[in-house]
N, C-alpha and C positions, 0 to 999 in steps of 0.2 A: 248812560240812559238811552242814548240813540242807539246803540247796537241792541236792546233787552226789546226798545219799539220795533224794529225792523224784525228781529226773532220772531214775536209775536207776528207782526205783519207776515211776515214768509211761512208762520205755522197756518193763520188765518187761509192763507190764499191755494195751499198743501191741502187743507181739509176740503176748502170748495170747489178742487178742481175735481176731486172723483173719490174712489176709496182708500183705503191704506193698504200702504205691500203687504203683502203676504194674503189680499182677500180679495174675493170676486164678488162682484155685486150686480144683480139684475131686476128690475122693476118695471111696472107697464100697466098696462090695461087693456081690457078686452071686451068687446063688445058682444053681445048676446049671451054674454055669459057672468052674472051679476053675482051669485056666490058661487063657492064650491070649493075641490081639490083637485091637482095636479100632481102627479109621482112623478118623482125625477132618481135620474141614476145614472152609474160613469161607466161604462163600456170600459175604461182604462185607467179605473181606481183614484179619480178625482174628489171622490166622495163611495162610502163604506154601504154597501146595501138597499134600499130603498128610501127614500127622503118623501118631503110632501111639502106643499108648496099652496097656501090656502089664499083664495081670494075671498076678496072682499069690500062691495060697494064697485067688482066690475078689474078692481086693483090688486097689485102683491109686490111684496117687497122679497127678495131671497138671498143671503149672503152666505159665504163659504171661505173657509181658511183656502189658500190656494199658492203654493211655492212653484209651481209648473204648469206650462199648457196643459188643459186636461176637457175633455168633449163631455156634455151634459147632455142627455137625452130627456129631453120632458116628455111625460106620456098623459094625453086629454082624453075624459071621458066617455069618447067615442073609441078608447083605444091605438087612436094616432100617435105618431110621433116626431118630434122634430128637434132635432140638435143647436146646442147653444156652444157657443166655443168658449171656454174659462182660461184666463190667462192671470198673473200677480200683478193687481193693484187696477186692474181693467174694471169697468163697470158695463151695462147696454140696457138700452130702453127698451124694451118690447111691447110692442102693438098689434093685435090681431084681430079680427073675426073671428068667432069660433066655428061659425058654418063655412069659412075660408082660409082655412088654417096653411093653405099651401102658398096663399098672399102675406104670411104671417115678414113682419118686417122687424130688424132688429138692427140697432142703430150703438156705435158706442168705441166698436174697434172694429181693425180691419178683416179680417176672418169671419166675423158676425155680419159685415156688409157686402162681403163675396158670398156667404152663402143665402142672402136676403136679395142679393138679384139672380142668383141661380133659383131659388123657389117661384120668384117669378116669371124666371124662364120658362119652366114647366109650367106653371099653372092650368094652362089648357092644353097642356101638350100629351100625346098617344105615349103606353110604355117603350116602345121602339123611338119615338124621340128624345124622351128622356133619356135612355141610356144611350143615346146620340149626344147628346148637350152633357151628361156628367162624364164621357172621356175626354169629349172637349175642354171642357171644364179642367181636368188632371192633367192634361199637356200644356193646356195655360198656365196653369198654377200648382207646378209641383213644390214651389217653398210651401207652402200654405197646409195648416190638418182640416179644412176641409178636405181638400183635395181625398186626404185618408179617408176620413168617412166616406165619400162617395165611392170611393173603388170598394171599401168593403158592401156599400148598401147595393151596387150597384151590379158588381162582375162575382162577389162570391158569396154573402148571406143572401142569395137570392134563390127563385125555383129554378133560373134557367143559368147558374154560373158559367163564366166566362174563364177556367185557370188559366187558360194561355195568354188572353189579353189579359186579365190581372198581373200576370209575369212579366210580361212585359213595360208594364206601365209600371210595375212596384220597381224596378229599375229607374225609371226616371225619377220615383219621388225619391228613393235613398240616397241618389245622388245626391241632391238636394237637402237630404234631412236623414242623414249618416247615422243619425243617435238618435233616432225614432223609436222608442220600445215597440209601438200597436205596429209599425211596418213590419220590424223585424220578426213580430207574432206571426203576421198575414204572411211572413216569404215561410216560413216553417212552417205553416200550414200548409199552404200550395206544395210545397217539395215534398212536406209528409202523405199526400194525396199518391205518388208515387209507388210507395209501398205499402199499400195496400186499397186495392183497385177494386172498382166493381166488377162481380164473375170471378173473385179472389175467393179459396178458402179462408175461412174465418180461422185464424192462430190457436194452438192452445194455451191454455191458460187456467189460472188457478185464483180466488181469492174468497174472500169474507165480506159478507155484505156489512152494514152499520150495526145489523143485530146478531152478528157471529154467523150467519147461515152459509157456509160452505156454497160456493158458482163454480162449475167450471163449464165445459165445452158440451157433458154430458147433458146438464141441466138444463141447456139450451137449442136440445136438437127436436130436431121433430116437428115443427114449430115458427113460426113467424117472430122475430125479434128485434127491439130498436132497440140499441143502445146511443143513448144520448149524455153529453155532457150539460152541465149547469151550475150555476151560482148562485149566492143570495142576492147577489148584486147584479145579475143581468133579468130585465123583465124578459128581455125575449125566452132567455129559456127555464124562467121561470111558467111563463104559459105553457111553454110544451113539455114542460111535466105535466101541467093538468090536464093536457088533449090525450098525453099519452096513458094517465091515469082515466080516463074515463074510458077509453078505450080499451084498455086492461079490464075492466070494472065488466065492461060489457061482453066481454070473453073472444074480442076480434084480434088481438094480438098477447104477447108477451113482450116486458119491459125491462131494462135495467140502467139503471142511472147511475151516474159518477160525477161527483157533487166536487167541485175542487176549489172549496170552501176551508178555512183552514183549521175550524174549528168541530169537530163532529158534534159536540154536544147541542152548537147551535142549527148544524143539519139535521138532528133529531127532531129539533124542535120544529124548522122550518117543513118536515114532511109532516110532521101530528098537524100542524096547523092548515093542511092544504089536504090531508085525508089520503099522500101519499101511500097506497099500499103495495106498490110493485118495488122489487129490490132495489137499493140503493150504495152505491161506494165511498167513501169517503176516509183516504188515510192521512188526512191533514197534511200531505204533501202537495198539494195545489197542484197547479200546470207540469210540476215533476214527479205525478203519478206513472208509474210506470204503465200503468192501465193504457194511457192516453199512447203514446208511443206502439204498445200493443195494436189496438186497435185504427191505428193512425188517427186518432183524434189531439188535432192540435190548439182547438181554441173553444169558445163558452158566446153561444152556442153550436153544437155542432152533434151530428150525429152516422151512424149508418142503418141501414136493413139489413137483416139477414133471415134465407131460411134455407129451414134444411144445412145449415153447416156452409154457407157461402153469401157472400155479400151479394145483394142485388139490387141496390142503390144506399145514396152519399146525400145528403145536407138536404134533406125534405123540411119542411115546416109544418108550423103547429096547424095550420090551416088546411095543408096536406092532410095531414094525420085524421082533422075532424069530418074533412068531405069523406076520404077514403073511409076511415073505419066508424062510422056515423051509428048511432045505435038504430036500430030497425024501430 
């Protein structure tokens, strides 16, 4: 009977200390912001696609199966974003302003509390400090997937990348974090960056877009052209299909997209829903598109320019894209 009470007692004290293995739990509240929706999504396949995250009375609750580290990107109504770190059996409170979302605080595990004082490092800090304080940052704490997230936000999805300090510094975290999938992503990007430069001829090549339509080199000469990758699951380059479709739309460039999604029927669907009309790739072979390799694109988002049959820049953004080819 005393061993059935203590069972009970040790299950009792199991449930009130957090969540259960295999799940990640986070909850909070937020000030100035009393209803709404929040998108959330995994940079590195912690969760499938786009998710949504609803408040309510200012509060939310969001839980997720979770057997591995895996980084959550929340994205707020003004279009920000800011990372959550998921780990098995972990939980974290979140607290925010939504007019002060770079003070945003999250409390729970240690990863969510190293990147809740690096946010307020930055707070009022210039972009040149910022990317002062996030290498700091990565040579303090190369155990840690913050750390990863900052070298990617920081030295390479950025307008002004950093490959040689990214190479550098992806050394110190692999040390450290040998069986890192998202590292081992970032170092084949950077080294794919190698083979094929910008002021490089554009390779040739052959394929079929989603609706049969024959591409090759020809089709693309003459001409201003981005070929960008993307996912269902990455907001980032889910927007810059839409900058880069409207900008198609408006007759300022040409486009071609390579979706490395694994399913085409559901890329069908994802470009009819977004008014996609610039061509599209998709041969359900994900990251080992041979496309990708071609064009040295090694990760989602990513992209190049070309014109006239030669590369003349590498990893622009959606933001890029809307100043530069802005409709008149």
């Amino acid at each position: 009977m005393k061993r059935i009470v203590l069972f009970l007692l040790l299950v009792l004290i199991l449930i009130s200390c957090g969540t259960r293995s295999g799940h990640f739990k986070m909850e909070g509240r937020f000030l100035h912001m009393n209803q709404g929706e929040l998108y959330v999504y995994s940079p590195d396949g912690g969760i499938d696609g786009l998710d949504t995250i609803k408040i309510e009375a200012g509060r939310f609750a969001y839980e997720i199966p979770c057997s591995k580290p895996a980084t959550l990107v929340i994205i707020f109504p003004n279009y920000s974003v800011q990372p959550i770190f998921a780990e098995s059996g972990g939980s974290v409170e979140v607290k925010a302003d939504a007019s002060h979302l770079k003070e945003m605080e999250v409390k729970g595990t240690d990863d969510n509390e190293l990147m809740t004082k690096f946010r307020k490092q930055i707070a009022n800090s210039s972009p040149p400090d910022e990317l002062k304080y996030a290498i700091q940052f990565i040579k303090d704490h190369p155990e840690s997937t913050v750390s990863v997230y900052l070298l990617n936000r920081y030295l390479i999805q950025t307008e002004t990348p950093d490959y040689k300090q990214a190479a550098n510094l992806l050394k110190i975290l692999l040390k450290e974090q040998p069986g890192n999938v998202t590292l081992g992503r970032l170092q084949r990007q950077i080294s794919g960056l190698g083979t094929l430069k910008v002021g490089d001829k554009l390779p040739n090549f052959t394929t079929k877009d989603i609706n049969g339509k024959l591409i090759n080199n020809a089709t693309l000469a003459n001409q201003t052209i981005i070929i960008s990758t993307w996912a269902a699951w990455s907001y980032e380059s889910l927007d810059f299909q839409r900058a880069l479709n409207d900008a198609v739309k408006a007759g300022k460039i040409a486009a071609l997209g390579i979706s490395v999604d694994a399913n085409p029927k559901e890329v069908r669907q994802a470009l009819k829903n977004d008014d996609i009309t610039f061509p599209n790739v998709c041969d359900g072979k994900m990251l080992s598109t041979p496309l990708l390799k071609t064009f040295g694109l090694t990760t989602v988002p990513d992209n190049i320019v070309v014109r006239n049959g030669k590369i003349i820049e590498r990893g622009i953004t959606a933001n890029t894209v809307r100043q530069r080819y802005s409709i008149d």
